[in-house]
C-alpha positions in Angstrom: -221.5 -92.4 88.2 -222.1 -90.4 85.3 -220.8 -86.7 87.2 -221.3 -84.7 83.4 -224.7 -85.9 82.8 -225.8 -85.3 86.5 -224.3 -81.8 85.9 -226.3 -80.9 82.9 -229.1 -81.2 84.8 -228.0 -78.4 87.3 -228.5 -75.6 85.6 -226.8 -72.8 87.5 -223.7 -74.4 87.5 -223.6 -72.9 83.9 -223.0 -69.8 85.3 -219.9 -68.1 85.6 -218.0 -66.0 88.3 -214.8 -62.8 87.6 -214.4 -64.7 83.7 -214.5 -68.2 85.3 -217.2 -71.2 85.7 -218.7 -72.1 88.8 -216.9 -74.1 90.9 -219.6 -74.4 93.7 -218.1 -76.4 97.0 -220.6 -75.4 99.5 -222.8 -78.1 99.4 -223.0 -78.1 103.2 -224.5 -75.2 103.5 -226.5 -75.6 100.4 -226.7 -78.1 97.9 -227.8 -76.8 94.3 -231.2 -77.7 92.7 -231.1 -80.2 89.5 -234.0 -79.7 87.2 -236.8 -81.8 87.8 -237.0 -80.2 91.4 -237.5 -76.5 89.9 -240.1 -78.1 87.9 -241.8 -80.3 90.3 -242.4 -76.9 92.6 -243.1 -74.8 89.4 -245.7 -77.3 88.0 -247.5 -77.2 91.8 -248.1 -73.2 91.7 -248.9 -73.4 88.1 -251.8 -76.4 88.4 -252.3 -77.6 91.9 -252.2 -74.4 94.0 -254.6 -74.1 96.8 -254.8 -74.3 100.6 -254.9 -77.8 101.6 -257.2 -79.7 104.0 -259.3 -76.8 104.1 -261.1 -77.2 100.9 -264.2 -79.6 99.3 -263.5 -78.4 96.3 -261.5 -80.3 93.9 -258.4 -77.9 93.4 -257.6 -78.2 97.2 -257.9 -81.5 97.6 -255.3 -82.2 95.0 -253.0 -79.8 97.0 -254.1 -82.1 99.7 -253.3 -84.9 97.9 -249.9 -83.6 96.7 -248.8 -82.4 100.7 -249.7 -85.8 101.8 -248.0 -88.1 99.1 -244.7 -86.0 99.8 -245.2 -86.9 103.4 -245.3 -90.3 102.5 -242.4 -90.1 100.5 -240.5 -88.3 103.4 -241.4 -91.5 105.4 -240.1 -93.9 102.9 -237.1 -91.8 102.8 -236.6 -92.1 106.1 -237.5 -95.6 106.1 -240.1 -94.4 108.8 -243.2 -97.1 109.8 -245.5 -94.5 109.8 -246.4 -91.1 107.5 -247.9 -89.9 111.1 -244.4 -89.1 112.2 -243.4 -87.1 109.7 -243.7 -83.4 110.4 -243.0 -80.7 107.6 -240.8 -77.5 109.2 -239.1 -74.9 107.8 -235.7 -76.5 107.8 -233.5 -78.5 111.0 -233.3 -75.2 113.1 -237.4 -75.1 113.3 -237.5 -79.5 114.2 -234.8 -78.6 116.8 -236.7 -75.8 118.4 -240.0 -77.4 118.5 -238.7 -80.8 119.7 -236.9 -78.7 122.6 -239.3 -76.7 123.5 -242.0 -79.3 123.0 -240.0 -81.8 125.7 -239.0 -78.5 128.2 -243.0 -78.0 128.5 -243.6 -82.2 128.8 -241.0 -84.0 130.6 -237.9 -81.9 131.9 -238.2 -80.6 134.9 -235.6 -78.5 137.0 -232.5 -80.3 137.5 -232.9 -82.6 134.7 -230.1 -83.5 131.8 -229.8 -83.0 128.4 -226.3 -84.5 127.1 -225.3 -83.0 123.8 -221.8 -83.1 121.8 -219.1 -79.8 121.6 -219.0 -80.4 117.9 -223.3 -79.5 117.5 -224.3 -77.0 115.3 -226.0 -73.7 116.9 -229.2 -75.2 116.5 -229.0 -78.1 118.4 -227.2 -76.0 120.9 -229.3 -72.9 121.7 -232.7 -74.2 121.9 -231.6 -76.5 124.8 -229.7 -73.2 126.2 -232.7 -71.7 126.5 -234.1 -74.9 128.6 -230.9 -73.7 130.3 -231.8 -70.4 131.3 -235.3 -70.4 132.0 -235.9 -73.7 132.9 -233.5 -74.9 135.2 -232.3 -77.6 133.1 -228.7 -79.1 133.2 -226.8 -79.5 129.8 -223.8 -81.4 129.7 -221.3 -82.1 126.2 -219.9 -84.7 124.9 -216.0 -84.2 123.9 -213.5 -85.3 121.2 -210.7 -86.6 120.7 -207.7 -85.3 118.6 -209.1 -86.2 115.4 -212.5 -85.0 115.8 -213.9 -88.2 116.7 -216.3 -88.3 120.1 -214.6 -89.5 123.4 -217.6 -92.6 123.6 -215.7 -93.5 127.4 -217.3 -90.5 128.9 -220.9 -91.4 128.5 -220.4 -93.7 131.6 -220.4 -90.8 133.5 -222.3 -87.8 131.6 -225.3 -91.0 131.1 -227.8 -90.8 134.3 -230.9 -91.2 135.7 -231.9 -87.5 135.4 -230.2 -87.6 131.8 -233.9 -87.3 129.9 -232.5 -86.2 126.0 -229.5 -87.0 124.6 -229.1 -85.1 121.5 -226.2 -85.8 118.7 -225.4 -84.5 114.9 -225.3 -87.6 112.6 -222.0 -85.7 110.4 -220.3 -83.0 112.1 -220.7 -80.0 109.9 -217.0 -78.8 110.2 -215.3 -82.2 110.7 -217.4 -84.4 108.4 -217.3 -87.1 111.1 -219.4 -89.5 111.3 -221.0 -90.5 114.6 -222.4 -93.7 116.1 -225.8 -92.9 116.5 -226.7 -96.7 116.8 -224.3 -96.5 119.7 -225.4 -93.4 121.7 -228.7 -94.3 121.0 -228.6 -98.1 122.6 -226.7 -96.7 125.8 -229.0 -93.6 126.1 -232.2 -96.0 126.1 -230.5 -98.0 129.1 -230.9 -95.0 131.0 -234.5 -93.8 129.9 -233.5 -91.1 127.9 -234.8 -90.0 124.5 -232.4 -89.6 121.4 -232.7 -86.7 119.3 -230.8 -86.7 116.1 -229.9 -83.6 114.1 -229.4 -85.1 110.2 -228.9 -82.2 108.2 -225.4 -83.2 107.3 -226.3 -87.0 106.7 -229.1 -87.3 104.9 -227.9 -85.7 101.7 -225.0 -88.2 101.6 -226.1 -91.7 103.4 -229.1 -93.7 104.0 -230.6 -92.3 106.8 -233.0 -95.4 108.7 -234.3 -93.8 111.3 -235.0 -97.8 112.5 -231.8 -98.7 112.1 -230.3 -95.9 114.2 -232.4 -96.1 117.1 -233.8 -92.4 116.7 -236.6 -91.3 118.7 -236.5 -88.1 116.9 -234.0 -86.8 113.8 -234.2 -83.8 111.4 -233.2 -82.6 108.0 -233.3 -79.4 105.8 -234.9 -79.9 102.4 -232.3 -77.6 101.0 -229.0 -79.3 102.1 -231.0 -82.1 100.0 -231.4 -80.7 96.9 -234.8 -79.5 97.7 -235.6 -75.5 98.2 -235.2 -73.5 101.0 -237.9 -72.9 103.5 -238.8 -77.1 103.9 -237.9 -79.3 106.3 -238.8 -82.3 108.5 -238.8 -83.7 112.0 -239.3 -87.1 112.1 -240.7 -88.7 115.7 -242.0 -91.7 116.9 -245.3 -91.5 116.9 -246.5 -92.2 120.3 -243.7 -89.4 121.3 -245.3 -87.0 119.3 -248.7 -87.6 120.9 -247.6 -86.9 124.4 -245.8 -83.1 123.7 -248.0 -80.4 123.9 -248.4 -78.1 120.0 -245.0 -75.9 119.1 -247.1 -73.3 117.7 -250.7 -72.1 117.8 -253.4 -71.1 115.2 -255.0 -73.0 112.2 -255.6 -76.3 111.3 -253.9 -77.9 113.9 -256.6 -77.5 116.8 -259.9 -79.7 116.6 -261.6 -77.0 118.6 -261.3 -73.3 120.1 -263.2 -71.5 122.3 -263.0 -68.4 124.2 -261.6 -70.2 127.6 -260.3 -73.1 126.2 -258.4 -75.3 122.7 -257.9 -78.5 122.4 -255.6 -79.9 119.5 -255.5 -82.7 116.4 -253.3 -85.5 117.0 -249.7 -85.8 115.1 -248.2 -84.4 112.6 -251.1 -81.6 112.2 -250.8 -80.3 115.5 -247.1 -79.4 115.0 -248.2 -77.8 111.8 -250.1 -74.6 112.3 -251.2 -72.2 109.5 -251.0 -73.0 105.8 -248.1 -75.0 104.9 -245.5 -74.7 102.3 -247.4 -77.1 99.7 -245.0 -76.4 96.5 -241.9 -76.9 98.6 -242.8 -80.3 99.8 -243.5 -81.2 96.5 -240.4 -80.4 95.8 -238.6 -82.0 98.5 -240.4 -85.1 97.5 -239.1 -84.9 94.0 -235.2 -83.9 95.5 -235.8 -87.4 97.2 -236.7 -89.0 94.1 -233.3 -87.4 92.4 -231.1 -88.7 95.2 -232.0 -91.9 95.4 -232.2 -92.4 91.6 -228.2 -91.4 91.9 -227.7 -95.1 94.6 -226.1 -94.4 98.0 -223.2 -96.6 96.6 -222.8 -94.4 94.1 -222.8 -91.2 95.8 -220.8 -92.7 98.6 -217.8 -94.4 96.1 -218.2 -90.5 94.1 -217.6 -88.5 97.6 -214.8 -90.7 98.5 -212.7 -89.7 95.3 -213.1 -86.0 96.0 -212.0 -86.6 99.5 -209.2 -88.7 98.6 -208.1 -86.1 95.9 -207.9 -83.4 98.0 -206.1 -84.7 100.7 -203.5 -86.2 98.4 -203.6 -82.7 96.6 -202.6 -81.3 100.4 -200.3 -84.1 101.2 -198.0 -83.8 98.1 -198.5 -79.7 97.6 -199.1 -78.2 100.9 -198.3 -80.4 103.7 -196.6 -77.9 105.8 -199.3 -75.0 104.8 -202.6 -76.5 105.0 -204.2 -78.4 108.5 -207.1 -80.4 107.4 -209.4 -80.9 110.3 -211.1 -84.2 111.5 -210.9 -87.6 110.7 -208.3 -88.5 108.4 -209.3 -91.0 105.4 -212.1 -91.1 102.9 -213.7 -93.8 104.4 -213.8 -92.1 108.0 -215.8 -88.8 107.1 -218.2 -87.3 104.9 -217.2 -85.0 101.7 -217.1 -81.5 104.9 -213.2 -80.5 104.5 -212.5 -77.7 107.1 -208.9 -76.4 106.8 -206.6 -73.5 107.6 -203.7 -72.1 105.6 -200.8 -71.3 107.3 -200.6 -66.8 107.8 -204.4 -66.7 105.9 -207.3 -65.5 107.4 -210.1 -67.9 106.4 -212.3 -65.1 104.9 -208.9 -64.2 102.9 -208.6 -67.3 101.7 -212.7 -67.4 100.7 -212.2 -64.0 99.2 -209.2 -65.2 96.9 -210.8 -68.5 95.8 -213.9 -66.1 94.5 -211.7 -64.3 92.0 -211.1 -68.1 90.6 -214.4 -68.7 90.3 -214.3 -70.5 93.5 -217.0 -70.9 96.5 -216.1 -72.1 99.4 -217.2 -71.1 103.3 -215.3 -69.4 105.9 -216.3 -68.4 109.4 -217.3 -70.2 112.6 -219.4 -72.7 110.7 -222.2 -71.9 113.7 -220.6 -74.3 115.8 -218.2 -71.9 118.0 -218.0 -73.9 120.9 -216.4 -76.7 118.7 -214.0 -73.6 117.3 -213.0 -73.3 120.8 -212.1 -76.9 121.4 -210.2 -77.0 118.5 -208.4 -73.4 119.3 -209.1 -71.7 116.6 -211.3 -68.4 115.7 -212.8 -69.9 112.0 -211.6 -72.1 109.1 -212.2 -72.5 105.4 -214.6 -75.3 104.6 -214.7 -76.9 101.1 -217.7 -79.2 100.7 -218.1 -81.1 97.6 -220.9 -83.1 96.5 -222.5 -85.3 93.7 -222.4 -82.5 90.5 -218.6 -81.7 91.8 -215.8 -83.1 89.7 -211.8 -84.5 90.5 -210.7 -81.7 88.2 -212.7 -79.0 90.5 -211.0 -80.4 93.2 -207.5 -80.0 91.6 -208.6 -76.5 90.5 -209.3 -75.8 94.8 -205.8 -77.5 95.7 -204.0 -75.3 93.1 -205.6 -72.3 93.8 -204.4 -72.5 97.7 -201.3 -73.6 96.7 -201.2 -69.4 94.6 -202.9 -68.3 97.6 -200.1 -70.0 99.9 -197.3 -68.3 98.1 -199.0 -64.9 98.5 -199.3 -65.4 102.5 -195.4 -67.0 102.9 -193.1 -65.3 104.9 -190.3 -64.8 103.7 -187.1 -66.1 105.1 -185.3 -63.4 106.4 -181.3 -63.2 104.8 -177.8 -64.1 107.4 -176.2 -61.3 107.7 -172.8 -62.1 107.2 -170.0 -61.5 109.5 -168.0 -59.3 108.0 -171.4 -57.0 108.4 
């Protein structure tokens, strides 16, 4: 993989940072934008701009046709059967909401399960919280192990009859583990329930097959994906999606209103009210078109040197300083490196790597349950991707071996006996 050429076409990671270049390594909370996407979204507004669906007139039915080819796209993506299952969002948090709150108005009823995992992100934790709280529904978690991986043997129990959802993150977002969705998926259908997948951490990294994992739902932001901000998808299976009643209400996705009554359009326009973010699926669909252009083997051999580099940086530098969390080995995680340094505040050590030039994240990672399993208040998280180089990763390991040196206690001197 040519890793300066798919720089160039990056362009703010020409910028530079406190006399230093960019070294950008949070990817996981957002990836950076090459080129061809800024262009793909600028050339929209500039020739194709108009209010799709809505319009005879030839302008807006290009905008149609635009919105609809990057569904179709999406779908391919996805390796989806059907465009019809692909709804455009604002990002995961928005597919997670309306999938839950969709379901809590269809199928669960008081007393019902939802099974989800300790390591979820916020937003596949609060929406079903609120199913919680208002609707009497039971949620239960899946736990893990000492390496971050989840304890499989419990879904004997936690898997039963009333279990109706059974909700999972593809890649941990702090532990860059992989699950097996195929898995959970198979052994949650035996019991009747319906497999939500959250896919914001996957999908800029892997093939995501939504066949192949056994999905009945699974979303993704368009920005972790080197697409903008404010686009996203929820992929369902069709005939789910024609059962659950709209997310939202207003425009284009009724087929009638009256005074005492609506009634609503089939999949995916009724889960897409008002006028709909056009330019930014456009651009998503031309993110897709840069990803897969790169090859998953690629992008997967690429990740796996930066992983191996920085943990061979920590092993030989830091060993005693730094405690990388999750699974250990290139091969067993994503390119999501959560750590803490030894007497460092993570926001510290965030703070410090800035002055190099450096930008990492540091916090809870919205996943504070999973803080508390692993006992601690936050951690650093380094998260390379495809435009990131081995020397950037040296650069990260040398600059927390400095900060390590700053935070060492010092040993405190014998007093001698004749003292």
């Amino acid at each position: 993989m040519d890793v300066a050429r798919i720089r160039a076409d990056f362009p703010i990671l020409s910028r530079t940072f406190h006399g230093h270049p960019l070294v950008y390594l949070d990817s996981a909370a957002t990836s950076q934008k090459p080129r061809s996407v800024l262009d793909a979204e600028t050339a929209y507004y500039e020739r194709a701009n108009a209010n799709p669906h809505r319009g005879v007139y030839a302008l807006s039915v290009e905008a149609t046709d635009a919105y609809e080819n990057a569904r179709a796209r999406v779908a391919r993506f996805l390796n989806a059967p059907d465009p019809k299952g692909v709804v455009f969002v604002r990002g995961t948090t928005e597919a997670l909401n309306l999938v839950a709150a969709s379901l809590g108005a269809s199928i669960l009823e008081p007393g019902d399960r939802v099974l989800a995992t300790v390591m979820e992100h916020h937003s596949n934790l609060v929406p079903w919280s609120f199913l919680r709280d208002r609707n009497g529904v039971h949620v239960d978690y899946l736990d893990i192990n000492d390496q971050g991986e989840l304890r499989l043997e419990e879904l004997d129990h936690l898997l039963t009859p009333r279990t109706k959802v059974v909700t999972v993150t593809h890649v941990s977002n702090v532990l860059g583990t992989v699950n097996p969705v195929r898995e959970i998926a198979d052994r949650a259908h035996a019991v009747g329930a319906r497999v939500v997948v959250d896919a914001a951490q996957s999908a800029p990294h892997r093939k995501v097959d939504v066949q192949a994992l056994g999905a009945d739902f699974l979303a993704f932001s368009g920005h972790k994906t080197l697409g903008p901000m404010g686009i996203g998808v929820l992929w369902g299976r069709p005939e789910m999606l024609a059962e659950m009643p709209p997310y939202s209400g207003g425009g284009e996705m009724i087929t009638e209103v009256h005074l005492d009554r609506a009634s609503f359009r089939e999949p995916p326009a009724r889960f897409e009210a008002g006028t709909p973010n056009v330019g930014g699926a456009v651009a998503l669909a031309a993110a897709l078109d840069y990803l897969e252009g790169i090859g998953w083997d690629e992008l997967a051999d690429h990740q796996r040197r930066l992983v191996r580099e920085f943990q061979q940086g920590i092993d030989s530098k830091l060993s005693e300083e730094v405690r990388v969390f999750g699974p250990r080995g290139p091969d067993a995680r994503e390119a999501v490196l959560s750590f803490s340094l030894k007497g460092a505040h993570p926001h510290d050590v965030a703070s410090l790597l800035d002055a190099d030039g450096i930008a990492i994240r540091a916090g809870h990672h919205c996943a504070q349950p999973l803080m508390e399993r692993l006992g601690v208040s936050a951690l650093t998280r380094a998260s390379p991707y495809l435009y990131n180089t081995v020397e950037e990763v040296r650069q990260l390991v040398d600059a927390l071996e400095k900060i390590s040196r700053l935070f060492a206690v010092p040993t405190p001197k014998k007093r001698s006996r004749a003292a």
